[in-house]
C-alpha positions as CSV (number, residue, x, y, z in Angstrom):
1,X,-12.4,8.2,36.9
2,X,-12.8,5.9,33.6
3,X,-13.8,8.6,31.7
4,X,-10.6,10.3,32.6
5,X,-8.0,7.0,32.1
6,X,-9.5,6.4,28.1
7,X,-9.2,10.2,27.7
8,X,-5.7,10.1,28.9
9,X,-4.8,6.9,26.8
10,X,-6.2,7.9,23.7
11,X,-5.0,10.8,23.6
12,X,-1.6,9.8,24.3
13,X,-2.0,7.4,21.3
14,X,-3.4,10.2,19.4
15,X,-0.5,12.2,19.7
16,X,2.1,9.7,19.0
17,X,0.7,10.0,15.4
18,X,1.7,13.4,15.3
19,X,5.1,13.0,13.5
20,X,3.2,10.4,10.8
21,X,0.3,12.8,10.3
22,X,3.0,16.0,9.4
23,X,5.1,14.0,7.5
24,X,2.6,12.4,5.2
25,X,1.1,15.5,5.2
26,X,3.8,17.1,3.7
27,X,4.8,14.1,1.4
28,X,1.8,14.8,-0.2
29,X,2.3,18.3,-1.0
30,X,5.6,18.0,-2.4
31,X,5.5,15.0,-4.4
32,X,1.6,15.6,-6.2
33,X,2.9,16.9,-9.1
34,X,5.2,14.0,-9.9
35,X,2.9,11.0,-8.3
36,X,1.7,10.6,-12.0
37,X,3.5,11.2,-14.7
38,X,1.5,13.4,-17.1
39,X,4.0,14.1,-20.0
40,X,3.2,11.4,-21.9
41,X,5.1,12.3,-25.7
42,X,5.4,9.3,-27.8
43,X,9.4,9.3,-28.5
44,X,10.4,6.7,-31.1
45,X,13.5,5.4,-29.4
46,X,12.6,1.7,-27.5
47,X,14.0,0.3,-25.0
48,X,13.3,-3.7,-24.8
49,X,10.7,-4.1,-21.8
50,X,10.2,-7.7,-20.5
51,X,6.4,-7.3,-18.4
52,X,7.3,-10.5,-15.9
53,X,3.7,-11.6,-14.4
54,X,4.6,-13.5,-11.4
55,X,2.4,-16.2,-10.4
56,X,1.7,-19.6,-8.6
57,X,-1.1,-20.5,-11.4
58,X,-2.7,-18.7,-14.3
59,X,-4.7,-22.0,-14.9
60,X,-6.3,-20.9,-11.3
61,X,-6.2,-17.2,-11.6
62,X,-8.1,-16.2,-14.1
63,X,-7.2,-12.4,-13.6
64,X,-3.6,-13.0,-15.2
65,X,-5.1,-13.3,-18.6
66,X,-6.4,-10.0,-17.7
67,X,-3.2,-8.2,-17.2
68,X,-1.5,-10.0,-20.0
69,X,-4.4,-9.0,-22.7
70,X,-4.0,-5.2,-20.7
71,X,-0.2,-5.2,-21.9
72,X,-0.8,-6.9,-25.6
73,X,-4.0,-3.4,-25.9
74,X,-1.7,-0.9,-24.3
75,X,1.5,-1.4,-26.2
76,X,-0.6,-2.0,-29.6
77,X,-2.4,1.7,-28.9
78,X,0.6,3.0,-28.1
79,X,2.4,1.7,-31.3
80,X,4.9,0.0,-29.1
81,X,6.0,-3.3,-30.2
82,X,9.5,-3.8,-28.5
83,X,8.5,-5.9,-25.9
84,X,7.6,-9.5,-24.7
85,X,5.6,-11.2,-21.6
86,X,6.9,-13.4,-19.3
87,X,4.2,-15.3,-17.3
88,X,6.8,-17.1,-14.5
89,X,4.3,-20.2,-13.0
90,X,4.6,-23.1,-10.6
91,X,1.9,-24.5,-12.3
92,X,2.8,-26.4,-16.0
93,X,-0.7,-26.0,-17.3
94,X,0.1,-23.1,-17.5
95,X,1.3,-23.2,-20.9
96,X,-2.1,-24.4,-22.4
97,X,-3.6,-21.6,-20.5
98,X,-1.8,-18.9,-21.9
99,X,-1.0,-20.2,-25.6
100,X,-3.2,-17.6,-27.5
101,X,-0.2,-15.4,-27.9
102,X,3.0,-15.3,-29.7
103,X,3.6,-12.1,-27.5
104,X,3.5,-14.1,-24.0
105,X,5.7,-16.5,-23.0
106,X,5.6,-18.8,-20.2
107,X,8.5,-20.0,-17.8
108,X,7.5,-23.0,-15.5
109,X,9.4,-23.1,-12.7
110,X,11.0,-26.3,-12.2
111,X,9.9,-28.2,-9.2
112,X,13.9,-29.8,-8.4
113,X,15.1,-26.1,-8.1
114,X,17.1,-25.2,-5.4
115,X,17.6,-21.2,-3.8
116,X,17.7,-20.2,-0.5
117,X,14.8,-18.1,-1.4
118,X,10.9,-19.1,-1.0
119,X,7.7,-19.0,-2.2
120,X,7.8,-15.8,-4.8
121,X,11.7,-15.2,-4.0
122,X,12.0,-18.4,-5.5
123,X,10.0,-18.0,-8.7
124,X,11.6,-14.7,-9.3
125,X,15.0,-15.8,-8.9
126,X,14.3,-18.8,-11.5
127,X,13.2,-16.4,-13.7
128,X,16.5,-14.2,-13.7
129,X,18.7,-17.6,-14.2
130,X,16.3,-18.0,-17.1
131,X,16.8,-15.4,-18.2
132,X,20.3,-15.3,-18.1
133,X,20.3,-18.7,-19.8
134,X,19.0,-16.9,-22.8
135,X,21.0,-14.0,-23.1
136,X,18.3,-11.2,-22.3
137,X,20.5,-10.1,-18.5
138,X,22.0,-7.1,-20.4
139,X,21.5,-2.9,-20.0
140,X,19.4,-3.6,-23.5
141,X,16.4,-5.1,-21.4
142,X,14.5,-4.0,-19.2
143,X,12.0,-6.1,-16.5
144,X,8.8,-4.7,-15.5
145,X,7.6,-6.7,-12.3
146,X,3.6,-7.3,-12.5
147,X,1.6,-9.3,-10.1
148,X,-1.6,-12.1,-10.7
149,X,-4.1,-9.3,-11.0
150,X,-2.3,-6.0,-11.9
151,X,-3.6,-3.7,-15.0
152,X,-1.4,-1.5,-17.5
153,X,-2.8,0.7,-19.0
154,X,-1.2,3.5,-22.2
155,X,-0.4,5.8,-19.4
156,X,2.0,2.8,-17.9
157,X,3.8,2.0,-20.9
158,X,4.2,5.9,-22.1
159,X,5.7,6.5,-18.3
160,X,7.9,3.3,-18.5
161,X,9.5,4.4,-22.0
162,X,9.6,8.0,-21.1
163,X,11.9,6.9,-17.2
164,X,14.4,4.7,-19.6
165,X,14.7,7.3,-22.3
166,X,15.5,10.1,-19.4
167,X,18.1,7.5,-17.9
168,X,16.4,8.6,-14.1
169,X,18.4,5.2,-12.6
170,X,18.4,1.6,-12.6
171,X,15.3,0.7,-10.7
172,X,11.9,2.3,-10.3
173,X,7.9,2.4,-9.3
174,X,5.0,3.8,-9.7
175,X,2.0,4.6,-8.1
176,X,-0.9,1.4,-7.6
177,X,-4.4,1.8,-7.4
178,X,-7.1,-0.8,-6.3
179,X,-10.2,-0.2,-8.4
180,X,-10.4,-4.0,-9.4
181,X,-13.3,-6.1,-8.6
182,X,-13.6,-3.6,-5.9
183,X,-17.4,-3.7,-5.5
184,X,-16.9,-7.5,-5.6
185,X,-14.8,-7.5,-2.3
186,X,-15.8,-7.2,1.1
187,X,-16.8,-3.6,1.8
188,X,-14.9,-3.3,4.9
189,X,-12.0,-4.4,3.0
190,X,-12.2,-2.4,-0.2
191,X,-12.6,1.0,1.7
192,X,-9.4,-0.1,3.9
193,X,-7.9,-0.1,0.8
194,X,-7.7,3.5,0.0
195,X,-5.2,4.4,2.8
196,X,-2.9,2.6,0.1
197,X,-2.7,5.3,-2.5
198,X,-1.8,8.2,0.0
199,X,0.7,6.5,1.5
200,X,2.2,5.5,-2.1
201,X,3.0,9.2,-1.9
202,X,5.4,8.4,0.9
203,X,6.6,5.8,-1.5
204,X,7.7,8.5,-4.3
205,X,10.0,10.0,-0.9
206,X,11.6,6.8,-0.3
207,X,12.6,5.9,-4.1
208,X,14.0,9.1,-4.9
209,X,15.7,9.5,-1.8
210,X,16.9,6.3,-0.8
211,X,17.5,4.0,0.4
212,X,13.9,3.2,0.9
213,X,12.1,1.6,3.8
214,X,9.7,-0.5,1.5
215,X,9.4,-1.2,-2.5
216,X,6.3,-2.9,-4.0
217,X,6.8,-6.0,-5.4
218,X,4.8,-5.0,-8.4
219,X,5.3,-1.5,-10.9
220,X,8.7,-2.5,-10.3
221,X,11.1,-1.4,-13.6
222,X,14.6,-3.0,-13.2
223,X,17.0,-3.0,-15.4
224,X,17.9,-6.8,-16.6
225,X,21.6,-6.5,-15.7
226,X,21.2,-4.8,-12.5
227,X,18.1,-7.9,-11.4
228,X,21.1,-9.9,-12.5
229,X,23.7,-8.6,-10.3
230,X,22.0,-8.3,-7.0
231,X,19.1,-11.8,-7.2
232,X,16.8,-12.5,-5.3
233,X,18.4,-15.3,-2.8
234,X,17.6,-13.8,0.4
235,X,16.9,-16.6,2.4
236,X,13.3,-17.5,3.8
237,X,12.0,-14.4,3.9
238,X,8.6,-12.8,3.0
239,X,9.9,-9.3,2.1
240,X,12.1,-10.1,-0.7
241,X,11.4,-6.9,-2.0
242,X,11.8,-4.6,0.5
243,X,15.3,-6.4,0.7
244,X,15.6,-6.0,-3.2
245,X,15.5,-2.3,-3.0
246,X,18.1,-1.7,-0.3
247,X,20.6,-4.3,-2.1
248,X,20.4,-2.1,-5.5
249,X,20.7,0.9,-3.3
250,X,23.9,-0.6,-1.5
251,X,25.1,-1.5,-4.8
252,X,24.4,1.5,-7.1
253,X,24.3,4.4,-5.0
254,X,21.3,7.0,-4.0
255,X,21.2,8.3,-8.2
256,X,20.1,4.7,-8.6
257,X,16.6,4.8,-7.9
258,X,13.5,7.0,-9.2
259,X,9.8,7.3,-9.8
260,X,8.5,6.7,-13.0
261,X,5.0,7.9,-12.7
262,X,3.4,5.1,-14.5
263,X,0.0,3.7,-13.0
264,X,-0.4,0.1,-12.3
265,X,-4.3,-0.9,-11.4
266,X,-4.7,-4.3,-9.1
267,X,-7.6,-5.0,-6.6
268,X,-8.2,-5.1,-3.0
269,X,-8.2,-8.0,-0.6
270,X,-11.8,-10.1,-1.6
271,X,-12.6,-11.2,2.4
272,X,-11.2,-10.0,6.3
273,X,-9.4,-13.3,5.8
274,X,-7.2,-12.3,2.8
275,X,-6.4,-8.9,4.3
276,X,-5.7,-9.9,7.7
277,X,-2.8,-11.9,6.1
278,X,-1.3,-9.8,3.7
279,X,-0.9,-7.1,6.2
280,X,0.3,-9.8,8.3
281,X,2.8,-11.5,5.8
282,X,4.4,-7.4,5.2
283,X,5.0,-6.5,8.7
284,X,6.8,-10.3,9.5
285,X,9.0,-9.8,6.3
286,X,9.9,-6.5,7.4
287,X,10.6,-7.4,11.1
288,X,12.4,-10.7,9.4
289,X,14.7,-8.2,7.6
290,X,15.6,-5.7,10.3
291,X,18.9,-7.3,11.3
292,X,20.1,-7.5,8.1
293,X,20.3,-3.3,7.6
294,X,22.5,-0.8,9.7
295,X,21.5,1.1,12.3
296,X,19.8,3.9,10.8
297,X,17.8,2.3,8.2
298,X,16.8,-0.6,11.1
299,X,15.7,2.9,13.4
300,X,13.4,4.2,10.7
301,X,11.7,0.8,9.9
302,X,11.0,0.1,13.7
303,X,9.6,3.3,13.8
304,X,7.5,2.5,11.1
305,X,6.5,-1.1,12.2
306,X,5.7,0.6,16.3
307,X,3.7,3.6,14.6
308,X,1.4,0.3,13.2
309,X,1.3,-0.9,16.7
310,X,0.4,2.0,18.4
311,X,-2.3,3.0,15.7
312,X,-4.0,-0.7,17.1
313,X,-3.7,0.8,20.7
314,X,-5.0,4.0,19.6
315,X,-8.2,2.7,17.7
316,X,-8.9,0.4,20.4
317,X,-8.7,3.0,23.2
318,X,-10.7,5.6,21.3
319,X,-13.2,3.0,20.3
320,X,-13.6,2.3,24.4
321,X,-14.3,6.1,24.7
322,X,-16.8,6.3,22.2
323,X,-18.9,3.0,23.7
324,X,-18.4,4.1,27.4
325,X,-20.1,7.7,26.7
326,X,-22.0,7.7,24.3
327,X,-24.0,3.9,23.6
328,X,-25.3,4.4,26.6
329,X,-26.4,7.3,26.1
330,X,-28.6,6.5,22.8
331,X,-30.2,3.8,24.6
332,X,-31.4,6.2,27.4
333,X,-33.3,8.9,25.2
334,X,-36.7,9.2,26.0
335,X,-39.4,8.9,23.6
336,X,-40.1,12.7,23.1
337,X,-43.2,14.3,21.4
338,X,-42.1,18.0,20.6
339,X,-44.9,20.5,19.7
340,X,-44.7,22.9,16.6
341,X,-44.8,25.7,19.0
342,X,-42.2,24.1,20.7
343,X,-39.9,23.9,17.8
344,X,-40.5,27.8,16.8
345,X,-39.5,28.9,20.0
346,X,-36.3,26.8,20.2
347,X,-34.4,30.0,18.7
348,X,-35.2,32.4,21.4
349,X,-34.2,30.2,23.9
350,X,-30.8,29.9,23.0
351,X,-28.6,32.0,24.4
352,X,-27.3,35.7,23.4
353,X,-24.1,35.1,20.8
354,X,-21.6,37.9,21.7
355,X,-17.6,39.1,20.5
356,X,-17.4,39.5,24.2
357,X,-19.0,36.2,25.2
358,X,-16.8,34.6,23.0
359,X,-13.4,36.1,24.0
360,X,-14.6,35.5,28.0
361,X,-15.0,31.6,26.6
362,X,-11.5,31.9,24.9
363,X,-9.8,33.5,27.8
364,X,-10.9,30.8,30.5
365,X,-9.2,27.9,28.0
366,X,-6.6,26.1,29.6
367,X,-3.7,26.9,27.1
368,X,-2.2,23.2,27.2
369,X,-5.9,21.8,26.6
370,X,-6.3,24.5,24.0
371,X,-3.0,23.0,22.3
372,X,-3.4,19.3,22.9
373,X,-7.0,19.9,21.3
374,X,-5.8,21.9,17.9
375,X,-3.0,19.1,17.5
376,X,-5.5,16.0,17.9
377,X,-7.9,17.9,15.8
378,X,-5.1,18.3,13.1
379,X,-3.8,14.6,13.3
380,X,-7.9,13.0,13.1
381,X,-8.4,15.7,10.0
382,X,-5.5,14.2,7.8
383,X,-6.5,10.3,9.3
384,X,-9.6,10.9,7.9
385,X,-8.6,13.3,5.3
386,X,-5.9,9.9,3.9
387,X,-9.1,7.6,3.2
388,X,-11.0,10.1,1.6
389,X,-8.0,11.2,-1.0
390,X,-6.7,7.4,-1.3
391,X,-10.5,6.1,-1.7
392,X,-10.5,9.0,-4.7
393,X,-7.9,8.0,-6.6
394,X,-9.2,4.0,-6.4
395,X,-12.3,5.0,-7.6
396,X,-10.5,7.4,-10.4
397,X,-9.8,4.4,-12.4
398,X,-13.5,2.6,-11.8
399,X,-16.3,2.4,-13.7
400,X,-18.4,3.5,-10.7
401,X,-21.0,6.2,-11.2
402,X,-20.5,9.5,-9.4
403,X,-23.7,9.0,-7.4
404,X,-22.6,5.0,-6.1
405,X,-18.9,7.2,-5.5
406,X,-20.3,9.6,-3.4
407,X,-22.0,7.1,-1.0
408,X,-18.7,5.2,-0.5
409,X,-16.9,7.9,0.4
410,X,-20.2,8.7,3.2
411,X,-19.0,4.7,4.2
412,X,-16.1,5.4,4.8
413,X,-16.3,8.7,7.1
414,X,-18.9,6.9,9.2
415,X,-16.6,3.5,9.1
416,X,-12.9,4.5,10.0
417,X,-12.8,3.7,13.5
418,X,-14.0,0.2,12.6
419,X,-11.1,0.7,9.3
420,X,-8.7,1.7,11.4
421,X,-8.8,-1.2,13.5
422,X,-9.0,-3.5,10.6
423,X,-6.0,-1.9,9.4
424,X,-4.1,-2.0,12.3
425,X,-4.7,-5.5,14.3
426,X,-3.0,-7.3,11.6
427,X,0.5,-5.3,12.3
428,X,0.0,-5.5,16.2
429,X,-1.2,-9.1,15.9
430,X,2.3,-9.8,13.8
431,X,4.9,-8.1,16.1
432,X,3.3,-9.9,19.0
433,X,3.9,-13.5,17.2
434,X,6.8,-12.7,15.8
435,X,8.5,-12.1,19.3
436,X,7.1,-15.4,20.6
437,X,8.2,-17.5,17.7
438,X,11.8,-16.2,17.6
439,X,12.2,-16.3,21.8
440,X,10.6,-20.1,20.9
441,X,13.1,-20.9,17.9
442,X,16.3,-19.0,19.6
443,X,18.6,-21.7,17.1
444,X,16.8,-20.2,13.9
445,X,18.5,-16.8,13.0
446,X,15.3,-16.0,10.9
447,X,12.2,-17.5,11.9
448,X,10.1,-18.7,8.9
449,X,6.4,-18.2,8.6
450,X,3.8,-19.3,6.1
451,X,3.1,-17.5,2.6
452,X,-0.6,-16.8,2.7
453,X,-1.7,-16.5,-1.1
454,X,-4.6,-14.6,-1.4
455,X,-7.5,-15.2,-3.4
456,X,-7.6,-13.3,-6.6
């Protein structure tokens, strides 16, 4: 009778993954041959590119010196010179840090500034009035959003110039990939990264056909004017982006958004903790934001944010399965001592393999089994399949040997059910508290959470 209940609610899980597994399935198809841009010409004409490094403290990050000496190498190989750094900081030490280059300038944000905005929306929106204060909000320049630890590389800046010289829109990304320190993180963590690059083929779907359901905060090209126009005072709010990306949509229509191509490396969560919360943080911002788009676009995101809930439900019930039959099972084998002779003779006690035992096994399948089976075959083969791909591209971009490559991708086959609930529980754990706090704070329109920083 158990058996039978965690068959029935796994599998109805299973197959409420269905739609996700097609769809990404077929993302991936159509969009390979564009995820990375590999015409990579070196055209003379250049655009003004402002690479804005967003960050609470380079003093305490270490890694932002990183990306800013991975931006001075890139453009200097590339014989690209048009361009200046902008590390934006809450922290004013900052500006002994960072004082090695005449290329990299650094904007403190001032501690009596006032936005409706928080955390990052806050620093970001500084930075555009800063900007604007010194004349560079004009078509001429363009902003290239960067987090703490992101990576360019000649590849990124080639893509970048090539997307402004095209004149593909206003605002557009790329695909990120989390090879970084990625040995140094938490194992568990590292591999749950790699569902990250499939799913950024979903992301090249949702920029060039908007408006899109989510936008990384980092690989971000804007054009100066257009950053000027729409802000970033959203109110308190851990999705700024997400809500970013719609406004320039609503603003400046679907040819307004593209992909350029251009690969941004960064590094996964370093402990459970970390990625419990940043998973956390994007499913709040996203459910803090629903309200604020119509209907249609609201629909698609809670199908999104339930598909994350269900994929908890799923994992857990499939994890029950597997310890209900089959633990107890290993623990009950008997100590067997098999003969040679034994072992010979194994073959001709097998029994006769016939075409017409085969089509008499065939024929007695239940048809809807039969069916339910191929479909829950097909979603668990692209699950697993997702990992294996995303975990390829991460490691793309390592230094890893091939040999230490091959036995993470063994880890992860053997470890996704215990991924997928790592993945998951953050997203159920999120819509479960975010219901309570807003049914507890009815007066607050938007209820505000924390902003986790992560450790870098």
């Amino acid at each position: 009778m158990l058996d039978t209940l965690l068959i029935a609610i796994a599998t109805f899980f299973w197959l409420s993954y269905v739609p996700t597994a097609i769809i990404s399935l077929y993302r991936v198809v159509k969009s390979r041959k564009i995820f990375v841009e590999k015409d990579l010409r070196r055209i003379h004409n250049d655009p003004a590119i402002i690479f804005q490094i967003t960050t609470r403290s380079a003093t305490k990050t270490p890694v932002v010196e990183r990306g800013v000496m991975s931006i001075i190498e890139s453009c200097h190989q590339v014989n690209f010179y048009n361009y200046q750094i902008s590390v934006v900081t809450d922290d004013p030490n900052d500006t002994r840090t960072l004082k090695g280059s005449s290329k990299c300038g650094i904007v403190v944000v001032d501690k009596e500034f006032h936005t409706n905005a928080i955390k990052k929306g806050r620093a970001l929106q500084y930075a555009t009035e800063h900007r604007r204060l010194t004349g560079r909000n004009t078509s001429k320049y363009w902003i290239f959003h960067m987090d703490d630890e992101s990576y360019v590389t000649t590849q990124t800046i080639l893509a970048l110039l090539k997307f402004i010289r095209e004149s593909r829109g206003v605002a557009s990304e790329g695909p990120i990939f989390y090879p970084l320190k990625f040995e140094s993180a938490n194992r568990l963590t590292a591999i749950a990264e790699s569902v990250r690059p499939y799913t950024c083929y979903d992301c090249v779907s949702q920029m060039t056909n908007p408006p899109p359901l989510h936008m990384h905060g980092s690989n971000l090209l804007v054009r100066s004017d257009v950053e000027d126009t729409i802000e970033w005072k959203f109110g308190p709010i851990l999705a700024e982006d997400q809500m970013f990306g719609f406004k320039v949509y609503e603003k400046y229509g679907p040819g307004s958004m593209g992909w350029h191509g251009g690969i941004l490396l960064e590094q996964p969560p370093l402990n459970l903790k970390d990625h419990f919360f940043q998973r956390r943080r994007w499913v709040l911002g996203t459910l803090q934001n629903l309200e604020k788009f119509p209907r249609l676009h609201r629909f698609k995101l809670m199908f999104k944010s339930v598909t994350y809930f269900l994929g908890f439900a799923s994992a857990v019930a499939s994890a029950a399965f597997t310890i209900h039959n089959y633990v107890p099972l290993l623990f009950s084998l008997p100590a067997y001592n098999i003969s040679y002779e034994e072992i010979i003779s194994l073959p001709s006690k097998l029994p006769a393999f016939s075409l017409d035992s085969l089509a008499q096994s065939a024929a007695s399948i239940n048809p809807v089994e039969f069916g339910t089976a191929a479909i829950l075959l097909f979603t668990s083969i692209v699950w697993l399949a997702s990992y294996q791909l995303g975990l390829l591209l991460n490691l793309r971009y390592s230094k890893i040997g091939w040999a230490k490559r091959l036995v993470f991708h063994v880890q992860t086959l053997l470890l996704c059910p215990l991924i997928g609930l790592v993945e998951t529980f953050p997203a159920f754990w999120a819509m479960i508290e975010y219901q309570l706090k807003k049914k507890k704070s009815k007066a607050e329109k938007v209820p505000v959470y924390d902003f986790y920083v992560v450790s870098k």
